[in-house]
C-alpha positions in Angstrom: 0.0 0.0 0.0 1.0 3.0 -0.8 1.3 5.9 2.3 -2.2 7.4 1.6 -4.0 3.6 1.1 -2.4 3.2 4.9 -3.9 5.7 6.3 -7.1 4.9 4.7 -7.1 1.6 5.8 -6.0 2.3 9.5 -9.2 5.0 9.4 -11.3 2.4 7.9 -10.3 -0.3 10.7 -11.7 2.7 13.2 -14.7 2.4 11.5 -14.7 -0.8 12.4 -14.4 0.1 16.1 -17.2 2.4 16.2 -19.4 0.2 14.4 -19.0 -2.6 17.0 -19.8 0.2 20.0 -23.5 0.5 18.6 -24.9 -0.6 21.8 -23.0 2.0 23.6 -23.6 5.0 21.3 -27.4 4.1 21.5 -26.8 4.2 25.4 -25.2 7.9 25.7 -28.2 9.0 22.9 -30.8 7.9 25.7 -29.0 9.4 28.5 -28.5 12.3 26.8 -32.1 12.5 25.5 -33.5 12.4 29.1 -31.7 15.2 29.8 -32.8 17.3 26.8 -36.2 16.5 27.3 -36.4 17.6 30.7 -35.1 20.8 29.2 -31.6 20.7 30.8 -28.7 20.4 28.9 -25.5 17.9 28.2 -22.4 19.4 29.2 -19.3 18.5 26.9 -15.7 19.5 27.6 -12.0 18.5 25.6 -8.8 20.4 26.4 -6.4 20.2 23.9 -7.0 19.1 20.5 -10.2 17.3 22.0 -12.4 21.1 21.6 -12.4 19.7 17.9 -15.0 17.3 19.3 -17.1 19.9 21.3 -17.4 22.1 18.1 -18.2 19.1 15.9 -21.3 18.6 18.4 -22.7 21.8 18.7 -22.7 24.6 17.1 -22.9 24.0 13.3 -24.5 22.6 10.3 -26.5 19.2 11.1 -26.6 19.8 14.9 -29.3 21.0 17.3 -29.0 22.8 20.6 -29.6 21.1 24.2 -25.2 21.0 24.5 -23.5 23.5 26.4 -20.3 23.3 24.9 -17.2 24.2 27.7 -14.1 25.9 25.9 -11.7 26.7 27.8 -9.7 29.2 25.3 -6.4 28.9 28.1 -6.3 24.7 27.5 -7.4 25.1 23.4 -5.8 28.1 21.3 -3.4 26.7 19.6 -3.3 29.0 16.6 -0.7 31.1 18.2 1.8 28.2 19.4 4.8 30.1 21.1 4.9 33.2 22.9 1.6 34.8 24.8 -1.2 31.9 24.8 1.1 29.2 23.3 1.0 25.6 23.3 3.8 25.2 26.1 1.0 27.4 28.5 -2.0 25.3 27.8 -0.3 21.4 27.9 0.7 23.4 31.7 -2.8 24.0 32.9 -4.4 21.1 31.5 -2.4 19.3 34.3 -3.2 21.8 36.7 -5.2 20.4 39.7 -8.2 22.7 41.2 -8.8 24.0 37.0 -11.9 22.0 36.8 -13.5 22.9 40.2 -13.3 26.7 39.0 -14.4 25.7 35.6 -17.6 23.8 37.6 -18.2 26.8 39.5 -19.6 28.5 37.2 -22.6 26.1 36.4 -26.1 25.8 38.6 -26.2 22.0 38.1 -28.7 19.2 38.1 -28.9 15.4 38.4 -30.7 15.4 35.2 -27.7 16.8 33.6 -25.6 14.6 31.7 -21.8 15.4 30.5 -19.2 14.1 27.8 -15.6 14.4 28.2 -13.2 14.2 25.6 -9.8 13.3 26.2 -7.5 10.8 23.8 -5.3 9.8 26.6 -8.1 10.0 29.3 -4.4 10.6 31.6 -4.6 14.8 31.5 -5.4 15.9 34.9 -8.1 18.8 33.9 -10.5 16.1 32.1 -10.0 13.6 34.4 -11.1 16.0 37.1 -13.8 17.5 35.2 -15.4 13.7 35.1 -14.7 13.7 38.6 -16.7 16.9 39.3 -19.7 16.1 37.6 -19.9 11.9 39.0 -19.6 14.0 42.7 -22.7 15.7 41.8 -24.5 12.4 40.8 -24.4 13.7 36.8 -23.7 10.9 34.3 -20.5 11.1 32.6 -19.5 9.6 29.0 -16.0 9.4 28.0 -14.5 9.5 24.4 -10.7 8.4 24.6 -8.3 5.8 22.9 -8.7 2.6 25.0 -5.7 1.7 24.0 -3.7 4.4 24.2 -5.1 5.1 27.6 -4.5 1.6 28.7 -0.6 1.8 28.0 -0.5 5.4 29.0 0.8 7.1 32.7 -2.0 9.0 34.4 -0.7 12.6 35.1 -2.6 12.7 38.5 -1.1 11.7 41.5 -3.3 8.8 42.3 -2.9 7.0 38.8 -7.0 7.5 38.0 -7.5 8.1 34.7 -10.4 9.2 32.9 -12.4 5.9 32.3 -12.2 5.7 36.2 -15.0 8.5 36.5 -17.3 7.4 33.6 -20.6 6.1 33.2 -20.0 4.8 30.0 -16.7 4.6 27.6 -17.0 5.0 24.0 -13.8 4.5 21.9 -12.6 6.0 19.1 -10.1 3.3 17.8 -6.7 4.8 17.4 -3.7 4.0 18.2 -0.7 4.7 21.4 0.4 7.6 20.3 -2.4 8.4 18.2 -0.5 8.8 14.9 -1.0 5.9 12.4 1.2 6.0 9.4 4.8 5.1 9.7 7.1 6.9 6.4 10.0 4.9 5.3 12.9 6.5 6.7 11.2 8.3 9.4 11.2 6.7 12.7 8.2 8.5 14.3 4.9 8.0 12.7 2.0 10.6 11.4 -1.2 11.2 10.6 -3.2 11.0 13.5 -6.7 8.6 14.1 -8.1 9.9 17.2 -10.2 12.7 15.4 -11.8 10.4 12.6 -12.9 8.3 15.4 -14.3 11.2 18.1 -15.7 12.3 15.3 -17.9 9.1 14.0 -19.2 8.7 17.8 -20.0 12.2 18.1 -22.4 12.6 14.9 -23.5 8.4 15.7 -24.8 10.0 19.1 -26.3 12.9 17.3 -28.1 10.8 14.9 -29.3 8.5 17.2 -30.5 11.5 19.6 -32.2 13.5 17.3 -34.4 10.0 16.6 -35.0 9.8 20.4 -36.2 13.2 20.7 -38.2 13.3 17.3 -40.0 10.2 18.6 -40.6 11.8 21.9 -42.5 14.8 20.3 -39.5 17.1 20.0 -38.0 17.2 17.4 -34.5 19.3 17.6 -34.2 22.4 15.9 -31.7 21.2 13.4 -29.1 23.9 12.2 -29.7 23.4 8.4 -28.4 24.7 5.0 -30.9 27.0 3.0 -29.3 24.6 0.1 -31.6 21.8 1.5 -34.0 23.7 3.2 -34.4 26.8 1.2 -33.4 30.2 2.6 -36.8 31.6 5.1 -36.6 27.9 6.8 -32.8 27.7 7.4 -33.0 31.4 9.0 -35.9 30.3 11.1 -34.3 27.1 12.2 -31.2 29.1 12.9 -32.9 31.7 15.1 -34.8 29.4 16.9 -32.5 26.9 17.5 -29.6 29.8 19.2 -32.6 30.9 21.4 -33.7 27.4 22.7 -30.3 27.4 23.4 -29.9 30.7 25.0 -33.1 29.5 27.2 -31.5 26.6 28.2 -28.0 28.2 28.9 -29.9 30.5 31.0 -31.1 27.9 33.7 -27.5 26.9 34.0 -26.7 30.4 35.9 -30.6 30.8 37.8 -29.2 29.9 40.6 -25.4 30.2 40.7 -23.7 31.2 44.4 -27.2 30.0 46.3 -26.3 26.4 47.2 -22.8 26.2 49.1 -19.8 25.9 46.8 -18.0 22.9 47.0 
C-alpha cells in the first residue's frame, strides 16, 4: 500500500471500532435524550486538540442545541503556538489540579444533567477532574478516549486514575498509542493521527441517534440546516430558533449560581 491507502485503511479499521460500540452509542443518545427532554442540557468539555470534538457537536450545520459546549480558550488556542497563549502554556494547565473545580463553579447543576468528556489519553489531569466533578454531583459522565492508548499510557494525577475511572459509560474511538498511524520509510516517528476520525464518528452516531430519540418523543430538535436543503426563510428560522432554545437553556444553568454552598 501505498502511504495514503495506509492511512485509509487504518481509518477504515476505526470504522470498524465504532461500528462494533453500537450498543453504547445508543446508550449515551438515551441518557442524553433524558436530559434534553427535561429541558436541561448535556455538558461536553476537551482540552487540547479534544475542543475539535465539542465544536463538531454543537454549534454548526446538522446539529441542534440542548449541549452547552465548555471551551476553555487557556487549555485550546493553539493557533498562536509560542509566545503569549502558546502551546507550552496550555499542555501546563491542562495538568493543573483545582482548573476544573473553577471551571464547575460557574454552572447551577442538576442530576438530570448529563456530561461528555473528551480526552485521547483519558491521563490529562483537567479532564479527568472534570469527570470527577460532575460523577460527585450524581451527573452521568461519558468518556471518548483511545482505549488503547489510555491503557498503556501514565495517568498525570497523582493517584494514577484516569479518565475511564470516573465514567458512566466509555465509548472508543479506535486509534492507536500515540495516536499517529502511518509510519514513512525513513522516518522513525509515525504521522497522521486517528483519534479525530474516530471522536468524530461517535460524536455525529450520538447525534443521529438523539435526534431520533427526541423526534420520537414529540420534539424534534431544531436542526441547524443549510438554505441549500431547506431553502433560505426555513434555514434562517431554524437558525434563530434553535440559538434561542439554546440561549433559554444556557440561562437555567446560571438561575441559581452562588445560592447552594460551593463545593
Amino acid at each position: 500500500m501505498n502511504i495514503t491507502e495506509t492511512y485509509l485503511q487504518k481509518s477504515t479499521e476505526i470504522i470498524e471500532t465504532v461500528k462494533a460500540q453500537q450498543t453504547q452509542i445508543r446508550q449515551a443518545a438515551q441518557m442524553f435524550a433524558k436530559t434534553i427532554l427535561a429541558g436541561r442540557m448535556v455538558h461536553i468539555f476537551g482540552s487540547g486538540h479534544s475542543r475539535i470534538l465539542v465544536e463538531e457537536m454543537w454549534p454548526r450545520y446538522g446539529s441542534f442545541p440542548g449541549f452547552n459546549p465548555i471551551v476553555e480558550l487557556s487549555l485550546t488556542f493553539h493557533n498562536l503556538v509560542v509566545g503569549a497563549n502558546g502551546q507550552r502554556q496550555a499542555m501546563f494547565l491542562e495538568n493543573v489540579s483545582g482548573l476544573a473545580a473553577r471551571i464547575v463553579r460557574n454552572f447551577d447543576l442538576k442530576e438530570i444533567d448529563t456530561a461528555i468528556i473528551i480526552s485521547s489519553s483519558g491521563c490529562n489531569v483537567v479532564p479527568i477532574e472534570m469527570a470527577e466533578q460532575f460523577q460527585q454531583r450524581n451527573i452521568k459522565v461519558v468518556s471518548i478516549i483511545s482505549v488503547k492508548h489510555s491503557a498503556e499510557s501514565t495517568s498525570k494525577r497523582s493517584d494514577e486514575k484516569k479518565l475511564g475511572d470516573f465514567s458512566d459509560l466509555i465509548l472508543d474511538t479506535g486509534a492507536p498509542l500515540g495516536d499517529a498511524m502511518v509510519y514513512v520509510p525513513g522516518l522513525d516517528t509515525p504521522v497522521a493521527p486517528g483519534s479525530t476520525v474516530g471522536g468524530v464518528l461517535l460524536i455525529n452516531c450520538i447525534k443521529a441517534e438523539l435526534a431520533a430519540l427526541l423526534t420520537a418523543a414529540g420534539q424534534p430538535p431544531k436542526v441547524l440546516s443549510s438554505a441549500a436543503v431547506v431553502g433560505e426563510e426555513r434555514a434562517v428560522t431554524l437558525f434563530e430558533s434553535a440559538y434561542d432554545e439554546h440561549a433559554h437553556r444556557l440561562a437555567k444553568l446560571f438561575e441559581h449560581v452562588g445560592n447552594s454552598p460551593v463545593k
